[in-house]
C-alpha positions as CSV (number, residue, x, y, z in Angstrom):
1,X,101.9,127.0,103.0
2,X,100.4,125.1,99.9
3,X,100.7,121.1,98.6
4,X,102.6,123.8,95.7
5,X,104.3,126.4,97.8
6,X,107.0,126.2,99.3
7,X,108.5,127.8,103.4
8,X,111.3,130.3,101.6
9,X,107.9,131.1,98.3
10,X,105.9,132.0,101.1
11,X,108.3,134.1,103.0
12,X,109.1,135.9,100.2
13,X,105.7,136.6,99.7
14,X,105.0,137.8,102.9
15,X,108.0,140.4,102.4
16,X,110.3,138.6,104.7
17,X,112.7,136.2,102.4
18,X,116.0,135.6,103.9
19,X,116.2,139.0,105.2
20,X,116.9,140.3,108.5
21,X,113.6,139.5,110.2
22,X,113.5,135.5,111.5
23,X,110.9,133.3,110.3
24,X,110.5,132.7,114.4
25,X,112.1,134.5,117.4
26,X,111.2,133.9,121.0
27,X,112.1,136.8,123.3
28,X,113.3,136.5,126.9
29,X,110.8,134.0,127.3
30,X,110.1,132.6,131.1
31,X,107.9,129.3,131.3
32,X,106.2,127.8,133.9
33,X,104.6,123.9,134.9
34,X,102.0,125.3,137.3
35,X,101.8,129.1,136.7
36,X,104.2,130.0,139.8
37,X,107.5,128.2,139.9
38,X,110.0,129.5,136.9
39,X,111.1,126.1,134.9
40,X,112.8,127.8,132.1
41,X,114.2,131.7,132.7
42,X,114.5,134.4,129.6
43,X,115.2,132.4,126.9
44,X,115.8,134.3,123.7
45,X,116.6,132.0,120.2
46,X,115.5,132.7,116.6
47,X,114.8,130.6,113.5
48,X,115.6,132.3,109.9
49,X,113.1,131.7,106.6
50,X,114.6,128.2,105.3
51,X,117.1,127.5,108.5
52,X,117.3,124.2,110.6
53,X,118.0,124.9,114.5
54,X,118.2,122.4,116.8
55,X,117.7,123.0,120.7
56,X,119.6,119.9,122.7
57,X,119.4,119.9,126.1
58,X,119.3,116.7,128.7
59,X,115.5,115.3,129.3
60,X,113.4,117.2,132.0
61,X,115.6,120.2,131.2
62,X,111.8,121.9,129.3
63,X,112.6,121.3,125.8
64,X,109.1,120.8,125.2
65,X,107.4,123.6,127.5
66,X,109.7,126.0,125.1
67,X,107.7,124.1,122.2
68,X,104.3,124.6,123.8
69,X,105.1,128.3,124.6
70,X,106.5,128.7,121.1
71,X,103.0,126.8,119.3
72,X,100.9,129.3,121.5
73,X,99.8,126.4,123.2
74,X,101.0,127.9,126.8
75,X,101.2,131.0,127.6
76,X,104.3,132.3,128.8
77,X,105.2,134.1,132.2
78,X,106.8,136.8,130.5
79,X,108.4,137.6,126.9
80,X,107.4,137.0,123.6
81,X,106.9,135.0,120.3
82,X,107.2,136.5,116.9
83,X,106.5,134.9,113.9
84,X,108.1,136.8,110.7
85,X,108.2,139.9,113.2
86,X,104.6,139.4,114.5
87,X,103.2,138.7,118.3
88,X,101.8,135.5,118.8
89,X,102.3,134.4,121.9
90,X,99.6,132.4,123.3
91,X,98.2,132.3,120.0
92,X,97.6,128.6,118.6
93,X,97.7,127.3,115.2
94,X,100.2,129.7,113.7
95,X,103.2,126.8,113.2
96,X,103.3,123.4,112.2
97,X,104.2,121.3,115.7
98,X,105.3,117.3,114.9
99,X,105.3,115.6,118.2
100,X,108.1,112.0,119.1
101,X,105.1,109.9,118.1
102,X,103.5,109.6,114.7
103,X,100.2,109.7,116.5
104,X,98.7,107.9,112.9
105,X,95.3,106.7,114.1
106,X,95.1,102.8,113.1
107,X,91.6,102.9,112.0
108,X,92.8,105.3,108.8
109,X,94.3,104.5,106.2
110,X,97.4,106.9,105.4
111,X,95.8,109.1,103.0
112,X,93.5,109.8,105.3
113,X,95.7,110.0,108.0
114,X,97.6,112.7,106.2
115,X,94.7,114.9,105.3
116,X,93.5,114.7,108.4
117,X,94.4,118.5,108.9
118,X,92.5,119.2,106.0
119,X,89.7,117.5,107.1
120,X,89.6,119.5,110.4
121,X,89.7,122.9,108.7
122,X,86.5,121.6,106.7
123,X,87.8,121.0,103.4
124,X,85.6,118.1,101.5
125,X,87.4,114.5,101.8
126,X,87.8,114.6,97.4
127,X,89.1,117.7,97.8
128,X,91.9,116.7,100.4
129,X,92.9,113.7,99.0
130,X,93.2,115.2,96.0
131,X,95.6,118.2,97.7
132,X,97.9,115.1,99.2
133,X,98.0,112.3,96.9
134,X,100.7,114.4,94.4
135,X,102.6,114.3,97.5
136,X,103.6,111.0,98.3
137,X,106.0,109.9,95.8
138,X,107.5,113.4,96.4
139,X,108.2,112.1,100.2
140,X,109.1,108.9,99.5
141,X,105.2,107.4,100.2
142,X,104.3,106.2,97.1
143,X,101.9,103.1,97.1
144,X,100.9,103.6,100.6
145,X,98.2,105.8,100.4
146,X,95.7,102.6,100.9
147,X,97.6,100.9,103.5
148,X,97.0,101.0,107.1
149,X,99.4,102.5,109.8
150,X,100.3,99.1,111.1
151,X,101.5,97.6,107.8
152,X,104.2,100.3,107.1
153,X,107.6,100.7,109.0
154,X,108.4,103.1,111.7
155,X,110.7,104.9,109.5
156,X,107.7,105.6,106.7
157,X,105.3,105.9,109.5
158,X,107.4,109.4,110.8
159,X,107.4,110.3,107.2
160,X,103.3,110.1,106.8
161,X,103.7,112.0,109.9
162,X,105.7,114.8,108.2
163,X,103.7,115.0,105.6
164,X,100.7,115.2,107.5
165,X,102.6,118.0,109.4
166,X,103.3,119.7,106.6
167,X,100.0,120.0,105.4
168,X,99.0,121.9,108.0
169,X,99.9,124.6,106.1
170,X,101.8,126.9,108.5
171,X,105.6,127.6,107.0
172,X,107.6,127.3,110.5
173,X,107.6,123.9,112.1
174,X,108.4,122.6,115.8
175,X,109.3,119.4,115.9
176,X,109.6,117.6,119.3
177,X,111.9,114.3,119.5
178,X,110.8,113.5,115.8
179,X,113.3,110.6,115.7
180,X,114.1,108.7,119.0
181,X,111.4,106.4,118.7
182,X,113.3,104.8,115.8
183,X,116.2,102.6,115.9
184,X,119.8,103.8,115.5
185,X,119.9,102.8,111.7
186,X,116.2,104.2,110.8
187,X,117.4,107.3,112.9
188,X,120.2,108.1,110.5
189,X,118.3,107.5,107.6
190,X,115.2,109.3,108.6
191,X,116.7,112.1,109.7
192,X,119.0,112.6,106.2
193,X,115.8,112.1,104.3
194,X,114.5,114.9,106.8
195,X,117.7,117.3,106.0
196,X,117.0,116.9,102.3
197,X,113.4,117.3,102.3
198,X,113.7,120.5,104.4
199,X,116.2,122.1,102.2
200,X,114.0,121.2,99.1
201,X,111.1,122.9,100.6
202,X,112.6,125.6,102.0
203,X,111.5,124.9,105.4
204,X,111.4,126.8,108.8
205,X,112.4,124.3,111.7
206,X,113.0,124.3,115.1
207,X,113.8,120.6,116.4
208,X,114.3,119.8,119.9
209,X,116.7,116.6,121.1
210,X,118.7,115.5,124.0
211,X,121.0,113.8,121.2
212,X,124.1,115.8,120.5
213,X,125.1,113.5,117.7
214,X,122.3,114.4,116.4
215,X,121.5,118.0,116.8
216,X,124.8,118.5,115.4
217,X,124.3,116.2,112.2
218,X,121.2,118.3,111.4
219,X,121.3,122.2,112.3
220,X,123.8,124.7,110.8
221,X,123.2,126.5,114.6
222,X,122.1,125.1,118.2
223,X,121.0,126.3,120.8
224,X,121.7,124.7,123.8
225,X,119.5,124.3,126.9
226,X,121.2,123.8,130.3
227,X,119.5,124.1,134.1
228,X,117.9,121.4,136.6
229,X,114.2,122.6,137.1
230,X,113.8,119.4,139.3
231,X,116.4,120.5,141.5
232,X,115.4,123.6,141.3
233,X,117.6,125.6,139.1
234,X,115.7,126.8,135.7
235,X,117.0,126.2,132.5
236,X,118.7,128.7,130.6
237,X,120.5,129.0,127.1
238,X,124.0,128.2,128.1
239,X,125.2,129.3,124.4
240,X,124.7,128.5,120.8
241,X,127.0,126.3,118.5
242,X,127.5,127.4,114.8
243,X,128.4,124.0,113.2
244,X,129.2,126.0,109.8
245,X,127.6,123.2,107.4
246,X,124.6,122.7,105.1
247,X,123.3,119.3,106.0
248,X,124.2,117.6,102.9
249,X,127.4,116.3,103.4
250,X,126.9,112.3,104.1
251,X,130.3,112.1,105.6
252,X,130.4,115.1,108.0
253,X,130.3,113.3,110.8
254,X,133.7,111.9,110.4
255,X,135.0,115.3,110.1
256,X,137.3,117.5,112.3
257,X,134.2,120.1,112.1
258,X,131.8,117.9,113.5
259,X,134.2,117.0,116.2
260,X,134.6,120.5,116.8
261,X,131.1,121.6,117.2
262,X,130.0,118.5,119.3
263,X,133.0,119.4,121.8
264,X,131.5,122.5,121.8
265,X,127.7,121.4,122.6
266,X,129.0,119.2,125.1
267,X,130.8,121.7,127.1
268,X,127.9,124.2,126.9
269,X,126.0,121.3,128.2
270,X,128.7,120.8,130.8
């Protein structure tokens, strides 16, 4: 995915649009911490062309071995990964993957701290900057392409981080805890501007949290993830919640639907 393209332009491209086939679809999956012991068992969840879907589930539960296995950065015991109907699994590089920290490296400035997948793929520093800078009003950056890291807050800090994300180019993005490093007021913000910015862009995400609050405020579906591998009991998806909303409704968590949904995440969650 181009600076210029567009998740739902690229999809549509590839034949795929909001049809039937999911921009991402993990089947039966079975994961693993040491190649032997099962930590999370068949897990099957999808992602359509331009959707938000949040996995919740309580820390340790292996919200972020699903990630791995779903980055092709793990391999799976068994099942699959499909990107717009294709096997990947194992395979790295094909989607974006935002981790809890930004991860900006101090000694960069944030232009170059958002090229810097550019810059690994070989493209010529001009040439990068060049791609990003039309970019940063459009994310809410503008004037901090010369700054360093430590001089902006955390809030535009995950935002550079997004952006950098997003120039990776792939049009599915995982993103792993992306707000709970902030505080509660930065959180809310962050994660509207998120909401907004992924329904202008037409982006593919998959975003994991223990926050029910929050996966419910975000995603029109989620998934939730219940099980005790430290105890021995692999996680599992206990259900899915539709929360029957678009994200852009400031007040919709003072709604009865809201209420509704989150009673429904929490006793999937039990």
């Amino acid at each position: 995915m181009g600076a210029g393209v567009t998740a739902a332009e690229k999809g549509a491209a590839l034949g795929v649009g909001t049809g039937d086939v999911p921009a991402l679809e993990a089947r039966s999956l079975t994961l693993s911490w040491d190649g032997e012991t099962t930590v999370v068992d068949g897990i099957t969840l999808s992602v359509a062309t331009g959707e938000v879907v949040c996995l919740v589930g309580r820390s340790g539960c292996g919200k972020t071995t699903i990630l791995h296995a779903l980055s092709g950065l793990t391999r799976p015991l068994s099942g699959q990964v499909l990107l717009h109907g294709e096997d990947i699994t194992g395979a790295p590089g094909r989607v974006s993957y935002m981790l809890q920290k930004d991860l900006l490296l101090p000694s960069r400035r944030i232009i170059d701290n958002v090229c810097l997948p550019l810059l690994l793929a070989g493209m010529p520093r001009a040439e990068a900057r060049a791609k990003a800078e039309p970019l940063f009003e459009r994310f809410g950056l503008a004037g901090t392409e010369g700054k360093w890291p430590a001089e902006l807050s955390g809030g535009m800090r995950q935002r550079a981080a997004f952006m950098r994300t997003y120039l990776m180019g792939a049009d599915v993005t995982l993103l792993d805890e992306p707000f709970s490093a902030l505080d509660a007021l930065t959180r809310v913000e962050v994660r509207r501007w998120f909401c907004d910015m992924a329904r202008e862009l037409g982006l593919s995400a998959l975003v994991i949290t223990h926050d029910v609050d929050e996966a419910v405020s975000m995603a029109g579906r989620v998934y939730v993830l219940a099980g005790r591998p430290s105890e021995g009991v692999p996680s599992h998806i206990a259900g899915e919640a539709r929360v029957h909303h678009d994200g852009g409704d400031r007040d919709f968590a003072l709604t009865p639907r809201f209420l509704a949904a989150k009673r429904e995440v929490l006793s999937l969650l039990g």
